[in-house]
C-alpha positions as CSV (number, residue, x, y, z in Angstrom):
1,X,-10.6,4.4,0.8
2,X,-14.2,5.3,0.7
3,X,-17.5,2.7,0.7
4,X,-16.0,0.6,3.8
5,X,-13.2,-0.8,6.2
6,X,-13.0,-4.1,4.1
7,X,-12.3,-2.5,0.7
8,X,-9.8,0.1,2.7
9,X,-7.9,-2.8,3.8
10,X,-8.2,-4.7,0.7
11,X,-7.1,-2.2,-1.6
12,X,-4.2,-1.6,0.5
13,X,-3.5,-5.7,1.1
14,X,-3.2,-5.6,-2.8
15,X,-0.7,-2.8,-2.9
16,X,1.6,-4.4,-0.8
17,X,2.9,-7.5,-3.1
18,X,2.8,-5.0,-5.8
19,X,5.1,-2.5,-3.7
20,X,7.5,-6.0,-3.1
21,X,7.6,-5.9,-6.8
22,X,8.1,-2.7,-8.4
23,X,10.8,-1.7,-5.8
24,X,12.5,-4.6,-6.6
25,X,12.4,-4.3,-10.2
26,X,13.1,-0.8,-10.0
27,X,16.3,-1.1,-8.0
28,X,17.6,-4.0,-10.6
29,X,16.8,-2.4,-13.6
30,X,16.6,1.6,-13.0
31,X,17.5,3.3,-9.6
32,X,16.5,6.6,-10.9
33,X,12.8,5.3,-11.0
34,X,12.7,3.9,-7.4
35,X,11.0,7.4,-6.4
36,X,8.2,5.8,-8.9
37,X,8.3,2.5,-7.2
38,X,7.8,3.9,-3.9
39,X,4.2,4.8,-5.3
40,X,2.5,1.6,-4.4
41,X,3.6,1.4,-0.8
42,X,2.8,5.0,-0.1
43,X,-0.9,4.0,-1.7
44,X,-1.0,1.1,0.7
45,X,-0.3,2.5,4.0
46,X,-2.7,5.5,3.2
47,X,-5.4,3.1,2.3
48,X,-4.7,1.2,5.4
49,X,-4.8,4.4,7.4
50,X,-8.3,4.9,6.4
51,X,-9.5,1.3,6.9
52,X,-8.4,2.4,10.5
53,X,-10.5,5.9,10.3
54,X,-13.4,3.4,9.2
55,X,-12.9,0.9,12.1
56,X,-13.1,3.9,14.3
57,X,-16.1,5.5,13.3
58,X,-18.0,2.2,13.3
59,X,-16.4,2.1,17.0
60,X,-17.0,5.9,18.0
61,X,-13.4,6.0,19.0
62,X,-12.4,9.5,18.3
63,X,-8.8,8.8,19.2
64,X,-8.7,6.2,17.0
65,X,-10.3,8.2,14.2
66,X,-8.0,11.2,14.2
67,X,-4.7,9.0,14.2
68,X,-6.0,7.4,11.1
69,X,-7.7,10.2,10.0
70,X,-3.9,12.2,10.0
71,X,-2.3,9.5,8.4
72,X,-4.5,9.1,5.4
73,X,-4.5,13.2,4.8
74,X,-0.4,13.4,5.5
75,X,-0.5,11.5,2.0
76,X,-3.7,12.9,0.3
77,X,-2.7,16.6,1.3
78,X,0.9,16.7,1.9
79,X,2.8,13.6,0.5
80,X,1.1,13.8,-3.0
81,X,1.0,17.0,-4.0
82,X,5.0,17.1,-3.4
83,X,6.1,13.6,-4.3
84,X,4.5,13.9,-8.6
85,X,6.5,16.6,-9.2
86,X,9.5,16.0,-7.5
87,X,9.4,12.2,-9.4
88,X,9.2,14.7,-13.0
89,X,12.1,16.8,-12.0
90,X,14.1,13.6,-10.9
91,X,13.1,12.4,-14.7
92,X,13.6,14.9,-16.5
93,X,16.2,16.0,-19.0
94,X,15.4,18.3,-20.9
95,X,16.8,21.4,-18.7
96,X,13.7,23.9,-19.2
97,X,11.0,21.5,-18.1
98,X,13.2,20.1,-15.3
99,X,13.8,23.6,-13.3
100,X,9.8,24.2,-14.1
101,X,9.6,20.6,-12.0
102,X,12.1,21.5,-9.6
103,X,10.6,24.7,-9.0
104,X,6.9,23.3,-8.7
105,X,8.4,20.7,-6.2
106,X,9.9,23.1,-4.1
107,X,6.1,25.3,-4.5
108,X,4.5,22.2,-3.5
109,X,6.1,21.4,-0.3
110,X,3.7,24.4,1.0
111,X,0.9,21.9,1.2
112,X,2.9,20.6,3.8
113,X,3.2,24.2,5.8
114,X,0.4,25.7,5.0
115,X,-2.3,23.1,5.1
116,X,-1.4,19.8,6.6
117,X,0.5,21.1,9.5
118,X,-1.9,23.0,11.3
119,X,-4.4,19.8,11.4
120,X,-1.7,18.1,12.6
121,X,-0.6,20.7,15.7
122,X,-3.9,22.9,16.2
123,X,-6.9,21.8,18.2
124,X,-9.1,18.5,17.2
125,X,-11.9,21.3,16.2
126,X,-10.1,21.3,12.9
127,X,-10.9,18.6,11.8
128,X,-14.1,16.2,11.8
129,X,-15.0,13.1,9.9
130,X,-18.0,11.4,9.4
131,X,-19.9,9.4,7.2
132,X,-21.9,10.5,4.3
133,X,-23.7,8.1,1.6
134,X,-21.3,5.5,2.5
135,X,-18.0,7.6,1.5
136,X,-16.0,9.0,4.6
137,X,-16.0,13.0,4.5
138,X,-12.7,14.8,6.3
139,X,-14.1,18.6,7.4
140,X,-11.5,20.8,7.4
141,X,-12.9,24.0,6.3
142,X,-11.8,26.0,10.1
143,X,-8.2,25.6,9.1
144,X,-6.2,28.3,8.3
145,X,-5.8,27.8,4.5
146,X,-9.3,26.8,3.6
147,X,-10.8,29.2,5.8
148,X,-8.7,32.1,3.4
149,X,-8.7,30.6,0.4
150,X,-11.9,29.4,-1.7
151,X,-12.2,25.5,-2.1
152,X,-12.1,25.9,-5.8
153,X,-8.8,27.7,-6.2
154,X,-7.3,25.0,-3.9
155,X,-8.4,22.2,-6.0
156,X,-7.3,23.8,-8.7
157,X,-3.6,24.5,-7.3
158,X,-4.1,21.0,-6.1
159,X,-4.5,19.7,-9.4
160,X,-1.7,21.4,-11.0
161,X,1.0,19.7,-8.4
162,X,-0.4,16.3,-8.9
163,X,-1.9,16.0,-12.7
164,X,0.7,18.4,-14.2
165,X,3.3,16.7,-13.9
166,X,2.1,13.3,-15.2
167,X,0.6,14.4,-18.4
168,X,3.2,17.3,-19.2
169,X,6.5,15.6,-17.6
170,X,9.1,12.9,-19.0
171,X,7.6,10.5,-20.9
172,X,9.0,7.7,-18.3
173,X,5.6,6.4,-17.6
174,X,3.8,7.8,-21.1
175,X,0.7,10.3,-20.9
176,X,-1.5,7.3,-20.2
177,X,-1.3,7.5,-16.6
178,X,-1.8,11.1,-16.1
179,X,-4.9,11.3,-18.4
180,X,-6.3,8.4,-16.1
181,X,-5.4,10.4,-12.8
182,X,-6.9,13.4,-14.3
183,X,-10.1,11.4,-15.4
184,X,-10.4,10.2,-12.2
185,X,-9.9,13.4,-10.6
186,X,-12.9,14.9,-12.6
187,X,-14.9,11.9,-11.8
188,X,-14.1,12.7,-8.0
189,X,-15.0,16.0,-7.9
190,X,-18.2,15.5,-10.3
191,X,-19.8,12.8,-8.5
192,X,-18.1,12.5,-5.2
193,X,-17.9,16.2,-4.4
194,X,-19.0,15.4,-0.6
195,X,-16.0,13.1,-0.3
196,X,-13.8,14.1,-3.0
197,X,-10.0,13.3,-0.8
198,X,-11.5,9.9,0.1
199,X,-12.7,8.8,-3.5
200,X,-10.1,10.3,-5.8
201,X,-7.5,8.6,-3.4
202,X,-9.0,5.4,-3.9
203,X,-9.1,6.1,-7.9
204,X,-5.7,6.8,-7.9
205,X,-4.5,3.8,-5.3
206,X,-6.3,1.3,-7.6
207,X,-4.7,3.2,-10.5
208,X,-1.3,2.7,-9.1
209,X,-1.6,-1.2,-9.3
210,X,-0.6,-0.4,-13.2
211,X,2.8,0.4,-12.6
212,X,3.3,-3.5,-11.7
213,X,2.3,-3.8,-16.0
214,X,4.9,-0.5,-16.1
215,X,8.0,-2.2,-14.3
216,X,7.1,-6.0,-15.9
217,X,7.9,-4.7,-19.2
218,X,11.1,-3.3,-19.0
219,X,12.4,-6.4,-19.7
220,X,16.3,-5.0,-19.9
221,X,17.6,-2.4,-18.0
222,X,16.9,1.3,-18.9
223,X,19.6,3.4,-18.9
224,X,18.7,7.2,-17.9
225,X,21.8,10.0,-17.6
226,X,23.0,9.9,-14.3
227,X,21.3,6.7,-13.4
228,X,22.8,3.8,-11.4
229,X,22.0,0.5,-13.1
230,X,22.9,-2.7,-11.4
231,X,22.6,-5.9,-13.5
């Protein structure tokens, strides 16, 4: 998370119960939505990752800040991007939308290739991270795809794997949650541009502690084609 180590760790300390929960609840009342579930715990290890990156700044440990530093992008550039619209296509019914999601998925798994890999295998010079007004700011603008691509077209593509599937895919979770990812999104990138991974990863983590409200009231099993529901 941005700000510091203590609401990094918090955030993702909150997560985990919540992760506990809506795993459980998904598993008992709708398998098909366990790819949902899975939401919280992915939030909480990535905030934990970078309540590592923070401990290891205020330590100058560069080792320490680049494993961190790798686990908290993995999410916010690889995981993410690919995970929202593969949980639409999974959802989905209606057969048009659902080989849009499908496709889009299978587009999105490029962040994987084409961005995240290259920090993960090229030469520490890739990537810095420092400090700035009390956010943490990953540099990655030497790597292949930013250095060929303008940072406004990738935030736009970005936005389209991970907004338009929530506000334009099955109504499983309603609109209200991708309006609120796309609001903070803007917010991000309006006010936070330094630092917009770090802080629009925290919106949404702190977001996801909803989906415990989601999963509480489905109060009898929902049955979705295909779906294996255990009582």
């Amino acid at each position: 998370m941005c700000f510091s180590p203590e609401a990094s760790f918090a955030v993702g300390g909150a997560l985990i119960p919540a992760a506990g929960y809506c795993l459980r609840t998904a598993w008992l009342k709708n398998q098909r939505l366990i790819p949902i579930a899975l939401m919280p715990p992915a939030f909480a290890v990535q905030q934990i990752a970078e309540g590592v990156v923070w401990l290891g700044l205020h330590a100058s440990d560069p080792a320490q800040i680049r494993v961190g530093a790798l686990a908290f992008l993995f999410f916010a550039l690889a995981f993410w991007p690919f995970w929202l619209p593969f949980i639409a296509a999974v959802n989905e019914t209606r057969p048009g939308p659902r080989r849009f999601f499908v496709a889009l998925t299978v587009l999105s798994s490029g962040w994987f290739w084409a961005f995240y890999l290259p920090l993960l295998i090229g030469p520490d010079s890739l990537l810095s991270v420092r400090v700035v007004h009390h956010s943490i700011l990953y540099s990655y603008s030497d790597a292949p795809l930013p250095r060929h691509v303008p940072q406004s077209v990738l935030r736009v593509l970005y936005s389209v794997s991970v907004v338009v599937p929530l506000v334009f895919g099955p109504k499983t979770l309603g609109r209200l949650p991708g309006l609120m990812l796309l609001s903070a999104l803007l917010v991000a990138a309006a006010v936070y541009e330094y630092a917009f991974v770090s802080v629009w990863c925290f919106f949404a983590a702190v977001l996801t502690l909803s989906l415990c409200a989601f999963f509480y009231r489905m109060s009898a099993p929902a049955i979705a084609p295909g779906a294996t529901v255990q009582a």
